[in-house]
N, C-alpha and C positions, 0 to 999 in steps of 0.2 A: 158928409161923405156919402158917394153912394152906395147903393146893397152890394153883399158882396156876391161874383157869382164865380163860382170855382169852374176851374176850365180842365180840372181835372180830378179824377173821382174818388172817394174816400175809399181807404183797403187801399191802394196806390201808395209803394214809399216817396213819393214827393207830389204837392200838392200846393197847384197854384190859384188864387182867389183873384179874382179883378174888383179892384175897392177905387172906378174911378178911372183916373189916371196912373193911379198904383198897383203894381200886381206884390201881394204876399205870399211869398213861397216859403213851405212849408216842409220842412224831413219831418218823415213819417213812416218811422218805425220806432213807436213808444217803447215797445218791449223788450228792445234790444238798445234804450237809450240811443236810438237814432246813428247806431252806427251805421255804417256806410258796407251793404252786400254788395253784390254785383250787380243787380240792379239800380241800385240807390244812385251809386257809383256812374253809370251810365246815363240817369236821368239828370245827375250836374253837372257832367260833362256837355250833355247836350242843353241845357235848359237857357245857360246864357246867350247864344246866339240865338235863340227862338226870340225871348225877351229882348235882344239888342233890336231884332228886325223889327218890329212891332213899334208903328210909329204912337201910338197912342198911350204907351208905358213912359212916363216922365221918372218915376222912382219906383226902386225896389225895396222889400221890406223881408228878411231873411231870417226864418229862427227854428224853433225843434218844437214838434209833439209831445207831450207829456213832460216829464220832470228835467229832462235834458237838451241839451242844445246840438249837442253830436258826443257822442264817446269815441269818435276816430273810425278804425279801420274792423270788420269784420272780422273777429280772429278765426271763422272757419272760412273764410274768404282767404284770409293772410296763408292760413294753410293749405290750402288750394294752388294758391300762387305757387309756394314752395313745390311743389313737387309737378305742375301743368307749367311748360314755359311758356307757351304759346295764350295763356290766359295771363300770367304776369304782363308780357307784351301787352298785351290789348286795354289792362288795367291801368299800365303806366301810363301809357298812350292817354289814352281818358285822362290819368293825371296832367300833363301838360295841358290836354287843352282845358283843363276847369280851369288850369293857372292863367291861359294864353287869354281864354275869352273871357274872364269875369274881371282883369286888370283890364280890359279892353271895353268890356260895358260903358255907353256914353252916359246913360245916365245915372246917377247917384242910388249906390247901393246902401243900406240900413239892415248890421246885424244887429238882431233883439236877443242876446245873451238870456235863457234863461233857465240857463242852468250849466250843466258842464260842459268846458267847449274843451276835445280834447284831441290830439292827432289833428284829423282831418277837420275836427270841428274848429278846432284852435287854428287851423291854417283858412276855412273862410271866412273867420272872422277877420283875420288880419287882411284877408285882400280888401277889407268892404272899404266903402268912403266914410262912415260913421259906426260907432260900434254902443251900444248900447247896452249894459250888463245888470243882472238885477244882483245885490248885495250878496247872496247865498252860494253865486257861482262863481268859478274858477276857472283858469286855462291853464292847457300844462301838454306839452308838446314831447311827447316819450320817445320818439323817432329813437335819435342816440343809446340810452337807456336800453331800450327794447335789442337794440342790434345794428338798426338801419339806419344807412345815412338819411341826414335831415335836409330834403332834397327843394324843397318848393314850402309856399304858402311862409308861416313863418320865420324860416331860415333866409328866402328871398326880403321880407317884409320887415321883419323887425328891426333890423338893421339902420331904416330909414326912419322910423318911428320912435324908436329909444336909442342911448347910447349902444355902440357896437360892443361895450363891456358887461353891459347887463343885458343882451342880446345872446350875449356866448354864454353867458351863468345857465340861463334859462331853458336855451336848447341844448346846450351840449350835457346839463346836468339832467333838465326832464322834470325840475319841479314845479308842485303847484305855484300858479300865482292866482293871489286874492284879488277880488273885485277893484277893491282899493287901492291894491301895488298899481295893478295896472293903470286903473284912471293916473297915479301918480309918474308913472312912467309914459303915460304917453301911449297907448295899449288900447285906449277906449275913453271915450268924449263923457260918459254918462252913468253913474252907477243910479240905480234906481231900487225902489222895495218890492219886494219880491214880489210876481203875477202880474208886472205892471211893463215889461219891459217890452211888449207889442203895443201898445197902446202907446206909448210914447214914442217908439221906432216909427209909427204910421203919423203921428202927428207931424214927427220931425220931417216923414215924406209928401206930406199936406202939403208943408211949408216950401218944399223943393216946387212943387206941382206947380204954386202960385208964379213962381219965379217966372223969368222969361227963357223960353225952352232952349233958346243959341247960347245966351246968354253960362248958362248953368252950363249948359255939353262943352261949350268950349275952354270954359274955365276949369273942369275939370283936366277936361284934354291937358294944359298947361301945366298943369298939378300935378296927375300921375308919369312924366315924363320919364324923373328921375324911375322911376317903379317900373312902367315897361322898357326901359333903356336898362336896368338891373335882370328883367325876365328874358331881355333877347341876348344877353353876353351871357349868362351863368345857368338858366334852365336845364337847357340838352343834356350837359354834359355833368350837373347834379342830377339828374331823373335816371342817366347811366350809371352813376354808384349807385342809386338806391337800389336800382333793377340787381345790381352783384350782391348785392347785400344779403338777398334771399338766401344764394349759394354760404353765405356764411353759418357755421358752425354755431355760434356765441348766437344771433338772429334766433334759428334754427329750435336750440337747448331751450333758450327766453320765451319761445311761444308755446312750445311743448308746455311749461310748465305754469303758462297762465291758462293754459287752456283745459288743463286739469283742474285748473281753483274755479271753472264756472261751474 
């Protein structure tokens, strides 16, 4: 494999490496389990069409800084949202297109689970083409839970990857699920031992690399049909409940009161 040489620079919450034909992008904000500020938020919105245009990226390899993989959504961000609408707008916004462009990457995406993947974390995982998870972590999608409707990423996705009955338990209850449920449902191709779940993710995009380049894009293309033919009837009009959902009361009381447990 070649060196790697990062194309963007450490202190940056997201960080992409060129290993190749491969770019590994990285959320990087350790301290805050990598959730997703307004920045963060903005550099994944934009990051997939950068990489789509970039004829020389065969595979992508996606995971988290330090102990986690994403913990979801900012909650001084989420509060922000509440009470600025005009930053709600721009955030949701950003939401659609991380959904629009990263269902829409030609070439095969690889998340390397390697630790909690939760909200927002839990929902890039579920867009990717391969999901790779190390034993010790989890997904668990609180959307519902929290207040807000569960609008994109695994509300869109799950449905098509496990049964639609263990799809509703999941979101609409908000619990954890283990490494293991998941591999078994259909959730993730790979559970792997802990620290080890990049190094396998990049191998597995080696293997893509080798492939032949029409070959691989277009077979995807065929594959994810069902998935953007699911994102262009039901997106808009779930990204509008969730944008109302701020206005709710129940949303509102729920974040007040995690925001006092940090």
């Amino acid at each position: 494999m070649d060196d790697a040489v990062t194309t963007r620079g450490p202190g940056e919450e997201l960080l992409v490496e060129a290993r190749g034909g491969v770019r590994l992008v990285t959320l990087n904000r350790p301290d805050a389990m990598n959730a997703a500020n307004e920045t963060l938020h903005g550099e994944l919105a934009r990051i997939w069409r950068e990489l789509d245009a970039d004829p020389e990226v065969r595979a992508i390899v996606l995971t988290g800084s330090g102990g986690a993989f994403s913990a979801g959504g900012d909650l001084h961000l989420l509060d922000r949202m509440v009470h600025d609408t005009a930053l709600r707008a721009a955030i949701m916004a950003e939401g659609v297109e991380i959904v629009r462009a990263m269902t829409s990457v030609r070439v095969p995406i690889i998340s390397a689970v390697n630790g909690p993947a939760v909200g927002l974390g839990c929902s890039l995982a579920s867009m990717s083409d391969l999901v790779v998870v190390e034993e010790h972590a989890y997904f668990a999608d609180p959307h519902v839970a929290l207040g807000l409707v569960a609008a994109d990423g695994g509300a869109l996705v799950w449905p098509l990857l496990t049964s639609l009955l263990r799809a509703k338990e999941f979101i609409l209850l908000g619990d954890r699920l283990r490494a293991a449920d998941a591999l078994q449902l259909g959730l993730a191709n790979r559970v792997v031992p802990t620290g080890t779940s990049v190094t396998v993710a990049l191998e597995l995009a080696e293997r893509f690399v080798a492939l032949a380049p029409q070959a691989v894009v277009e077979t995807k293309k065929v594959l994810n049909d069902a998935l953007r033919r699911a994102v262009a009837t039901v997106l808009d009009d779930a990204i509008a409940a969730e944008t109302a959902s701020f206005e709710e009361p129940a949303f509102q009381q729920n974040l007040e009161r995690m925001r006092r447990r940090q």
